[in-house]
C-alpha positions as CSV (number, residue, x, y, z in Angstrom):
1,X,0.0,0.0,0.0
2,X,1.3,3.6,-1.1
3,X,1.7,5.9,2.3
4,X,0.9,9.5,1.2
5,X,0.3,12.5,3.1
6,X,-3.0,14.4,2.7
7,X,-1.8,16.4,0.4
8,X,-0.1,13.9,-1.7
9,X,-1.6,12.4,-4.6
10,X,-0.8,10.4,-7.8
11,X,-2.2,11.3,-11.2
12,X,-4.2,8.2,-12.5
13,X,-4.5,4.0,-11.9
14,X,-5.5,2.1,-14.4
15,X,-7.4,-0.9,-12.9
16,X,-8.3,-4.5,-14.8
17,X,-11.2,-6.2,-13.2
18,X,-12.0,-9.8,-13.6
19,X,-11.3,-13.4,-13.2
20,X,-8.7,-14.9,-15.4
21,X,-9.7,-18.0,-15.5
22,X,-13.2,-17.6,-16.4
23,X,-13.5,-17.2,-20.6
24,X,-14.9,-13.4,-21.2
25,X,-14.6,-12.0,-17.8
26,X,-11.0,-11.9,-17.7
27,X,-11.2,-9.1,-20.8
28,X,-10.8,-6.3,-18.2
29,X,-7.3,-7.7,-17.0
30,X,-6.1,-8.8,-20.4
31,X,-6.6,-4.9,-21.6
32,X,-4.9,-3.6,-18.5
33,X,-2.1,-5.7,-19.6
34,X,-2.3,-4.7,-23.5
35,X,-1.9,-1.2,-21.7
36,X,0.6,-2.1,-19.4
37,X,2.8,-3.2,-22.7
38,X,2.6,0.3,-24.3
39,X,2.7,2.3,-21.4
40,X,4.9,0.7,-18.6
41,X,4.9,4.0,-16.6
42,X,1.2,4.0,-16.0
43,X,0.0,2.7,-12.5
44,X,-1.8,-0.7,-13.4
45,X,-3.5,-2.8,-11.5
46,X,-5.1,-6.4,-12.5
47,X,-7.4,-7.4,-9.4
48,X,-10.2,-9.7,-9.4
49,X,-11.2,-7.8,-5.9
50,X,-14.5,-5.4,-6.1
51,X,-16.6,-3.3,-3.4
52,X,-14.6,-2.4,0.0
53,X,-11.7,-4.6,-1.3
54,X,-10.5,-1.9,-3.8
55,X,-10.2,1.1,-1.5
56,X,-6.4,0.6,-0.7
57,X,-5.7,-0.3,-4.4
58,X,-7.5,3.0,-5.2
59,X,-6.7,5.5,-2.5
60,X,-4.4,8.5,-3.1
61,X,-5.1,8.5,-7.1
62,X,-6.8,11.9,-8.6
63,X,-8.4,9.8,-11.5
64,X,-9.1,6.1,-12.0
65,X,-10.2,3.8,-15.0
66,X,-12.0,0.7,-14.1
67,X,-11.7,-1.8,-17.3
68,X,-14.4,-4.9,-16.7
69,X,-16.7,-7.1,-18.4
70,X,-20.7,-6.6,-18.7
71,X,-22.9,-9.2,-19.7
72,X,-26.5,-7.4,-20.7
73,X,-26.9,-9.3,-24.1
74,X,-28.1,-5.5,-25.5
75,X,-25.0,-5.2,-27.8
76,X,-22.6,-7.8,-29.6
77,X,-19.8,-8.9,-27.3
78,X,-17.2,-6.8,-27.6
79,X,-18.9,-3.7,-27.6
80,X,-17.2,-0.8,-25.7
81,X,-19.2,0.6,-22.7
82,X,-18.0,4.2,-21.1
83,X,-19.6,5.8,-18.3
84,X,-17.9,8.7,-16.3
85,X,-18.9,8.5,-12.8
86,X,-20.4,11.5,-11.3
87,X,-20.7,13.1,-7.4
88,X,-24.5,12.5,-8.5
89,X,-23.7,8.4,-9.0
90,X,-21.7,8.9,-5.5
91,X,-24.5,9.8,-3.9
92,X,-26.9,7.1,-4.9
93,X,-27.6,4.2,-3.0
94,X,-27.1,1.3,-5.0
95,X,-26.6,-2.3,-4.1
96,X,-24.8,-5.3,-5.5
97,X,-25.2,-9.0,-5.2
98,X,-22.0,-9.7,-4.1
99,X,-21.8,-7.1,-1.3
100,X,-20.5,-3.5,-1.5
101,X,-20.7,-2.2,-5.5
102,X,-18.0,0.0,-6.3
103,X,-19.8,3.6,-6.4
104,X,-21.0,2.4,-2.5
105,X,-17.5,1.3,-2.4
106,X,-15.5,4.9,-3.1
107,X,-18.7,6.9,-1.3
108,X,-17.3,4.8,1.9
109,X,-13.8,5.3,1.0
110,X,-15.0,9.0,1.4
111,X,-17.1,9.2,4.1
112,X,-14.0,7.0,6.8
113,X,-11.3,9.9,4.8
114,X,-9.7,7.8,2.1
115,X,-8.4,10.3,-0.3
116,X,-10.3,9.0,-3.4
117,X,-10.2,9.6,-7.2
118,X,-12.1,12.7,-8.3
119,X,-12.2,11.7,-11.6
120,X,-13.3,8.3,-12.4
121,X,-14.4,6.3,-15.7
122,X,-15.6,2.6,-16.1
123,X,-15.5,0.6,-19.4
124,X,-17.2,-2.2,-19.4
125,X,-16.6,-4.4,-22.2
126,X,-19.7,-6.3,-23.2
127,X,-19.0,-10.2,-22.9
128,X,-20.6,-14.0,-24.2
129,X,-19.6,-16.2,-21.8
130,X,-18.3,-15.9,-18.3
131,X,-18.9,-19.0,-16.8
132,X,-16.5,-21.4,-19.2
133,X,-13.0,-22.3,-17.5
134,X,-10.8,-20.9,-20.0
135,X,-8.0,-19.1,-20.0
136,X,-8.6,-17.2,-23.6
137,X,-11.6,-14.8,-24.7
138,X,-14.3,-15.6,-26.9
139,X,-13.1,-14.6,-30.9
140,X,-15.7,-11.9,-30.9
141,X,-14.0,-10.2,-27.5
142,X,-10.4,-11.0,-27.9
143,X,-11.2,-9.5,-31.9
144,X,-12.6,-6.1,-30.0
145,X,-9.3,-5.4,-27.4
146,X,-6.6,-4.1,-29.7
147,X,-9.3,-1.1,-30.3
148,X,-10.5,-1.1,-27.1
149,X,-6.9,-0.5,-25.4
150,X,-6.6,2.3,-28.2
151,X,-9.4,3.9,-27.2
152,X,-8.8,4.0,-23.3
153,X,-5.2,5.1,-24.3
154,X,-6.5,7.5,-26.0
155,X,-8.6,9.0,-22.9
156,X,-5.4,8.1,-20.7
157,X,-3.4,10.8,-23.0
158,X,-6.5,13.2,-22.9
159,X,-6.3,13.3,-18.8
160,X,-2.6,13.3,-18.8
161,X,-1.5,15.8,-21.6
């Protein structure tokens, strides 16, 4: 964990979300990696950790991109999600299956005086199948991340530069 003083910060984490082992859903860590290849200064972090379990990875960071899988079956997998995430979605009260969601998750970071990110912007890669053990992506989502990692690079060198 990264000790900072409050008024310390670092400029922007990249995170990868998902499980490696499990077909589609490992797209958000395979990216982070693809991004991690063409820029190895970036802060990257592959986690299969959501809710509460993120707040260390996360705190001390002015902006944050989550990259994870969503499975709604309203677009073809591989389909590129982005949604910036606002001091309005902060506020909500939301809940998740699995425990804390991550916009609960940051609001509590908050609220017990993590320094969180101010800016923060999800993509969320639209999957077929993440319940197969497999190591590789389906064709349809592997064929989507060379695009994909160019088009979060390109809002990496937007916030940056």
């Amino acid at each position: 964990m990264i000790m900072l003083t409050e008024t310390e910060s670092l400029p922007l984490l990249v995170m990868g979300i998902g499980n490696p082992m499990l077909t589609d859903d490992s797209v958000g860590i395979k990216i982070a990696r693809g991004i991690k290849e063409r820029r190895p200064n970036l802060d990257i972090v592959e986690t299969m950790e959501t809710g509460v379990g993120i707040l260390d990875v996360i705190a001390g960071y002015e902006r944050l991109i989550i990259i994870d899988s969503i499975k709604t079956g309203k677009e073809c997998p591989g389909f590129l999600y982005r949604q910036e995430v606002s001091e309005t979605d902060l506020s909500l009260n939301l809940s998740c299956a699995h425990g804390v969601d991550i916009i609960s998750a940051i609001r509590m970071g908050r609220t017990f005086g993590y320094k969180m990110p101010e800016d923060i912007i999800i993509f969320a890669v639209e999957i077929a199948d993440n319940t197969t053990f497999c190591e590789t992506c389906s064709p349809a989502v592997s064929g989507s991340m060379p695009s994909i990692i160019n088009d979060i690079l390109n809002e990496v060198d937007n916030w940056l530069f």
